[in-house]
Structures are given as C-alpha cells and as structure tokens.
N, C-alpha and C positions, 0 to 999 in steps of 0.2 A: 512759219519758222519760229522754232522755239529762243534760239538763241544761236551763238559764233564763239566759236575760242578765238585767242589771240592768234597774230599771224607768226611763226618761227620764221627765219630768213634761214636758206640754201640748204635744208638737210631733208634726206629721204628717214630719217627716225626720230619726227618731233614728238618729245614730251608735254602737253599743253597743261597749262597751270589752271587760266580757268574755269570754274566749276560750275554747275548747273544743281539751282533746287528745285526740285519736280514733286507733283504729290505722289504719293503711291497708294493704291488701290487694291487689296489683295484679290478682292473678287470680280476686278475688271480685269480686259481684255488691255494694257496700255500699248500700243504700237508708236515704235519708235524708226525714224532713218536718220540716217549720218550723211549728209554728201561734203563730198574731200573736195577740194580746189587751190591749184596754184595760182596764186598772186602774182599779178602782171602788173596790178595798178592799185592805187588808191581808190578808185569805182567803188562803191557799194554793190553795184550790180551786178550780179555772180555772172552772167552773160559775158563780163569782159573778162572772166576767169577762165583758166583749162580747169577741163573738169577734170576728174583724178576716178572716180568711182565710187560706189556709195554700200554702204552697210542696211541692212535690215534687221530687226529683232523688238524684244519687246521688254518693257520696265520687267515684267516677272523674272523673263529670261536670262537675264543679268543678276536681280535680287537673288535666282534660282540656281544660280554656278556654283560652284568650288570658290569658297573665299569672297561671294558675289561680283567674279570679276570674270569677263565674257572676254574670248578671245576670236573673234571672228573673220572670217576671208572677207576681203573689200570686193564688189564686183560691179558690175554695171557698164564696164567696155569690154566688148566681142571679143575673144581672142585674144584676150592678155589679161596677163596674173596682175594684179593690182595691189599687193600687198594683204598686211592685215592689220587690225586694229584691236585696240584692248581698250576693256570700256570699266570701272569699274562702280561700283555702289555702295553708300554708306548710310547706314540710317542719321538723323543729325539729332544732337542732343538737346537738348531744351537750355541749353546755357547761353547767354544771349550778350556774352562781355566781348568788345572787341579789344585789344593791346596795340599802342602805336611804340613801335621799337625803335634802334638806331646801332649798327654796330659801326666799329674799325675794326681795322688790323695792321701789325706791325712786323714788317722784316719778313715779307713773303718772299719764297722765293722768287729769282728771276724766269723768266720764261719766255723773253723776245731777245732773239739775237739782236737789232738794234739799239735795244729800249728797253724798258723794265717789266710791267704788267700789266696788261688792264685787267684787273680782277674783278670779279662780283659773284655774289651768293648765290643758292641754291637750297631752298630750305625743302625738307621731305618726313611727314608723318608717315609714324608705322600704321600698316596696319593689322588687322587680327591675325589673318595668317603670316605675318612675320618680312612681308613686300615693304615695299613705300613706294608711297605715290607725294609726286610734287607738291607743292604748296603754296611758294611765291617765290620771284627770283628778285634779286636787287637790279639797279641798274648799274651799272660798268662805269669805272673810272680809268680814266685811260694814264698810263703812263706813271705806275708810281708801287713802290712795294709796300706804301706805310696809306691803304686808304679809307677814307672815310666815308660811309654810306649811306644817304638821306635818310633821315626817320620816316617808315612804312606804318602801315597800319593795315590789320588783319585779325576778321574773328576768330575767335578761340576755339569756335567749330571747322571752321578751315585749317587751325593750326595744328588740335592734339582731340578734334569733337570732343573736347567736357573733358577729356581725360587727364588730368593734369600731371599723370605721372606719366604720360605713352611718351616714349621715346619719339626727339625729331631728332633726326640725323641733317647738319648743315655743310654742302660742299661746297668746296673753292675753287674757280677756275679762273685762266687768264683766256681771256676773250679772243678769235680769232676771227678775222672778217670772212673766211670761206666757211666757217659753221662748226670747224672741228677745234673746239674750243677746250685747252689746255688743261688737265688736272692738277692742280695743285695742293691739295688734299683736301682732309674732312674731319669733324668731330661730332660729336653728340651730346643732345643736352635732354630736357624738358621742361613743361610750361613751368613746373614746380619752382625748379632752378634758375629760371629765368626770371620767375616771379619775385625773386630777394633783390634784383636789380642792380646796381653798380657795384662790384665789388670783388672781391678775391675768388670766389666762387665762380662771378662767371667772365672770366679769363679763359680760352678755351686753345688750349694745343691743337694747330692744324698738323694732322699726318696723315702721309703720305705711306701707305700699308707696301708698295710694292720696293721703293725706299727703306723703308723700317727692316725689310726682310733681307735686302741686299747690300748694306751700309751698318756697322758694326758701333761706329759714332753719328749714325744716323740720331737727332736728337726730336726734331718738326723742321715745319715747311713754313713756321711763321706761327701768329698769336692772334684770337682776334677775340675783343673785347668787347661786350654789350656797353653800350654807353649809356641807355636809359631803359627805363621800363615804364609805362602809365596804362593803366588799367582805364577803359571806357565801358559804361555799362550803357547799353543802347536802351533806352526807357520803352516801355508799350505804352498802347491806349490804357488797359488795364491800369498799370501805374499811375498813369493820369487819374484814374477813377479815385484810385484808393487814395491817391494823397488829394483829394476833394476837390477836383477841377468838375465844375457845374457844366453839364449838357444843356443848349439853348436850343432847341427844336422848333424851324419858323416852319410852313407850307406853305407851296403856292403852287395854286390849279389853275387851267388852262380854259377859259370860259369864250374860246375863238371859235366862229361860226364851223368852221371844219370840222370840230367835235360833230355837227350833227343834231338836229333839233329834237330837244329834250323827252317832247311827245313823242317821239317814234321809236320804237325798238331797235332799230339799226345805231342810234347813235348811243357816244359812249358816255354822256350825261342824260341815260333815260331813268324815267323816275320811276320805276318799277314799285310796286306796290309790297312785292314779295322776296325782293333779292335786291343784294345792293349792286351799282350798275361797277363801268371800270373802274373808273376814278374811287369809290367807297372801296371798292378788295382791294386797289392799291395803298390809301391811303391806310387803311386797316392794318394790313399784312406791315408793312414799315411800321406805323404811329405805336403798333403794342408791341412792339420789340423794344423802339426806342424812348417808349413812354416809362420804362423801368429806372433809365439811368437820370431821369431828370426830378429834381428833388421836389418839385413846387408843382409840377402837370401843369403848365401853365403854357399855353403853345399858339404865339400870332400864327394866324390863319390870312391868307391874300389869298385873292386872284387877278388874273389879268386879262387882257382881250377882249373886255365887255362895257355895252353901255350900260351907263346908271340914271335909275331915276331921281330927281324928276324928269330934268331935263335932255336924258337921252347921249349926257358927254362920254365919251370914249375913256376908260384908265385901264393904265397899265398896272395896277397897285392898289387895290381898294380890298378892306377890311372887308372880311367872309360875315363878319356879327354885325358889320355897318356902324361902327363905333373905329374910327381914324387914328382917334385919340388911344384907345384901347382895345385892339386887335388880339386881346390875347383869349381862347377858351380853355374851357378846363377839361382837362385829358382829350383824347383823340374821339371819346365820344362825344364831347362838344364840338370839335371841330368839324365832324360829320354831320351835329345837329345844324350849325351854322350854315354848311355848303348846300343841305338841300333846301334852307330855307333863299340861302343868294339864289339858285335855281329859279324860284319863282318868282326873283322879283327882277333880277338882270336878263338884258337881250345880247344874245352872245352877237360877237361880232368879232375883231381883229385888228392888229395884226399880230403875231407871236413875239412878243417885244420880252426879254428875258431881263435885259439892263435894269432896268426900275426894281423888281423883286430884289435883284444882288444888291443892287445900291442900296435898297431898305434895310438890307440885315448888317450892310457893309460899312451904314452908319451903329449901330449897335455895337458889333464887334472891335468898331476904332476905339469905342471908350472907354474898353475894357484894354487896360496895359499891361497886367499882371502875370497872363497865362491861366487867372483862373479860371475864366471860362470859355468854353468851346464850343464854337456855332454851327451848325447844321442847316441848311439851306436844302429841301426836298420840293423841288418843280417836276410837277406831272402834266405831260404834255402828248398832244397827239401828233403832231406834226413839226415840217421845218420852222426854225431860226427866221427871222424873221430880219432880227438887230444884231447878224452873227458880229460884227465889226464894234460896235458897242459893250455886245455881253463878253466879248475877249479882251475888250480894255476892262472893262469892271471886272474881273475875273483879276485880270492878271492885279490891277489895283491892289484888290483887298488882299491879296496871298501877303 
C-alpha cells in the first residue's frame, strides 16, 4: 500500500484533495491499483470496509493521456457498473517553500433556513489544459455569515507547483450534513497576489455567476479577505552543507559469533587474501560516499559482540584501533586497516547489544547544541536485535 486519500462523508462524487508523490520512471513498467471503499468505521483495516471496486493502470498511462489526466471505469465487482475515476498527474517543480495562510469573510450570504452558514473554503489550481484540480479545503464554521478560518499551511507546489502566476480559483460553500453542500460563490487570485499579503489587493469579491446573470443589482455573495501571508522555506540536507554544518561519521561492526568464523569462507568476516569480505564492500560502498562531506576524514571506528584481549571480557563498544581514548581513523581506509587488524586479535562472541554504540555517539552529539554538527551512526550487522527494548529507548533518547 502506497498510501489513502482522505475520507469524504455521504456522497457518490468525491473530490479527494490529498495527493501523492510518486517517482517516475520513463523507461519502467510503473503499475499502479486504486481500490475504493466505503467507510463503515474508524478500523484501519479495509476488511471492515465495503469494498466499492478497483482501478488498474500505470504511472505512464496517466503521464501518457490528454492533459496527463486518465479517466477510467472502476471494476472489480461481477455485474455492476462501478462508476469511474479520474486520476490525474503533474510533474512537481523544484520550489520547495511552503505558505501558512489565514483568510475571513464577511456578509456572506445566508443559506440555512434556520441559521446562518456554516461556510468553508475550497481552494483549486489550474491546470495546463485549463481544469482544476482541488488543493485544500478549510474547515467549517458553523453558524455565522462573518467567519474566520484557522491559519493552514500548504506547499507552493501543492498550491500554483512553482508557478506563481497560474490561476487558483477559491470557492465558497455553506456546509450540509447529507453531503450536498451549498454554493455560495467564488473568486480568483494567485500566489503572486497573495504574496503582498494583507491588504487592499487581496480583498476578494465572492460571486455568485448564476446570481450575477439573473439579478440586475446583483453586487456579490459577500467579501473575503486574506488575513496573513508567511512564507516557509523548508531547508534540505544540502543547505545544511552549504551553510557549514560538519558531517561526524562514527561505525560500528558486528564481531558476534553468528557472523561465522573468520577462517572459513562461509562467513562474513572471512579474511580473504584477495577480495574484501561483506563487512569491507559494506563499509567501503557507504564510507566513500560519505567520506566527501566530512571536512577532517577523521571517523571513530567500534565494534561490538566480541571478547578482548587479555583477558577474554565481553564489550559492547570497543575501539577497532584499540585506542579508547582515540577511536578515530583517518578516512575509510584506516578504518578498514583497523577492522582487519581487530580480526586477528578479537574472539567473536555476542550478544547483538546495539545500545552502547548509540549511547557512544549519543554522548558526542549532546555537546554539540548549535545545529553545527551532524551525526551519523552506521551499524553493520548480520543478524537480530538482541537489546531491542534498550536500543528504542537510546534511539528515541537521542532524537
């Protein structure tokens, strides 16, 4: 299961607002299903659900439509028409800012014979061929023509993808509890205009077009006003790099008898004369990747599971160079020179205790309060958890 839309309550023609980021692949096969279900309960387990019927097709399929938007027969129950579905797809833009908004409105019209409104939003980006597809809805206020709507928040690729000029159309309704939820009109803006934030500009006339057309001092349906606008720019790792936050790259190998004894080719700390065994293509493949982003190549090396000589005691935590004090080698090919010299001199044993490595690096990481630097923790292991109940309190600890 890749993921669930929201649930709509009581209607046969839901618009689902949330959306799905999927890779895409032009020269793979991507197969994709849809399965429909009404909601009977709060269960997560689609078992307590009716099933409704299901869609088949694939990422191209969709990419490959008219406007990249698939419109397909639902099937999967015998003998009845199931409806159909509309799927559609957008490439996303590399803009990465999200906006936390807030609107009102004032002097909507009335729309309950007892009562007033309950109104709420409907926000809708164009798309290339000139549709809209939803976006986000507010929540409902019950009972009022003048209301105010929690400040939301939503990326700018959800909102207009990067495009700061594309047209969003936002509509107004008064909420009904059987599903068939009142028009009360609409207008249009974009991120552009949205972007100057409180002001004359964005005041926005609700109308009512079937109104407008039949009503001569027909003027709007009411007002409704952005209250705020704030720009969030969602940071990457990348950014972290470039504003100079230091990579601290520790390892830690699994030296527990399960590996398998070092003299024999079956296991995966054998010492082959000619190729490196698992643990070296692991520790290789990771170490010269992330050996780039660390300014000093300076990288503690542990392991765990093994007795030590002299004496034959068991640790969960002991320097790969035999220096306590100083654990650190330099680049990943010290820390390969280091592991196959611990080889010959440690007798693997157990048990796969992960706690002690976190808690090694989990003191380092406490000292640092700045954000400048950032810890990496790489355990290579062959087998189960040993201290599962320990390494998810130290885990959770150090987050």
């Amino acid at each position: 299961q890749f993921g669930r839309t929201e649930v709509i309550d009581n209607t046969l023609n839901p618009d689902f607002v949330r959306k799905f980021i999927m890779d895409y692949f032009f020269e793979e096969r991507e197969n994709l299903r849809f399965d429909f279900y009404d909601v009977d309960s709060k269960s997560p387990n689609l078992s307590k659900h009716d099933f409704l019927g299901q869609m088949f097709c694939t990422l191209g399929e969709i990419v490959g439509s008219q406007g990249s938007r698939l419109e397909k027969s639902i099937t999967g129950i015998p003998g009845k028409k199931c409806g159909t579905v509309i799927v559609t797809a957008e490439e996303l833009s590399c803009c990465r800012d999200s906006v936390l908004m807030q609107f009102c409105a004032n002097k909507l019209d009335k729309k309950d014979f007892f009562g007033k409104s309950d109104p709420f939003l409907v926000f809708h980006r164009s798309n290339e061929d000139g549709s809209f597809t939803i976006c986000h809805k507010t929540e409902v206020v019950k009972n009022t023509l003048n209301p105010v709507w929690q400040a939301f928040k939503i990326s700018v690729r959800a909102l207009c993808n990067g495009d700061y000029d594309r047209t969003i159309k936002v509509e107004v309704y008064d909420w009904d509890r059987d599903g068939s939820h009142d028009f009360i009109g609409e207008f249009t803006t974009s991120y552009r205009e949205l972007s100057r934030g409180q002001s004359q500009f964005n005041v926005y006339e609700v109308i009512n077009p079937k109104k407008k057309g039949k009503k001569k001092k027909y003027i709007n349906s009411g007002t409704v006003t952005l209250l705020s606008f704030l720009i969030e720019t969602e940071v990457s790792f990348l950014d972290y790099i470039k504003g100079g936050t230091q990579i601290n790259f520790t390892v830690a190998i699994d030296f527990t008898a399960s590996n398998g004894n070092p003299s024999q080719p079956t296991s995966l700390h054998y010492m082959n004369p000619y190729q490196l065994n698992a643990y070296g293509m692991a520790l290789k493949a990771v170490g010269e990747i992330i050996q780039d982003y660390d300014s000093d190549k300076m990288f503690p090396a542990l392991g765990f599971g093994a007795r030590l000589p002299p004496d034959g005691r068991v640790s969960h935590e002991f320097a790969l160079n035999g220096n306590p004090q100083n654990p650190y080698c330099h680049g990943i090919d010290g820390v390969m020179e280091a592991y196959y010299r611990s080889l010959k001199c440690v007798q693997l044993y157990g048990p796969t205790n992960f706690a002690p490595v976190i808690n090694h690096v989990a003191r380092y990481a406490s000292s640092v309060k700045d954000g400048s630097q950032y810890f990496v923790l790489l355990i290579i292991t062959d087998g189960v958890i040993s201290d599962m109940a320990q390494t998810k309190e130290s885990i959770v600890n150090v987050s």
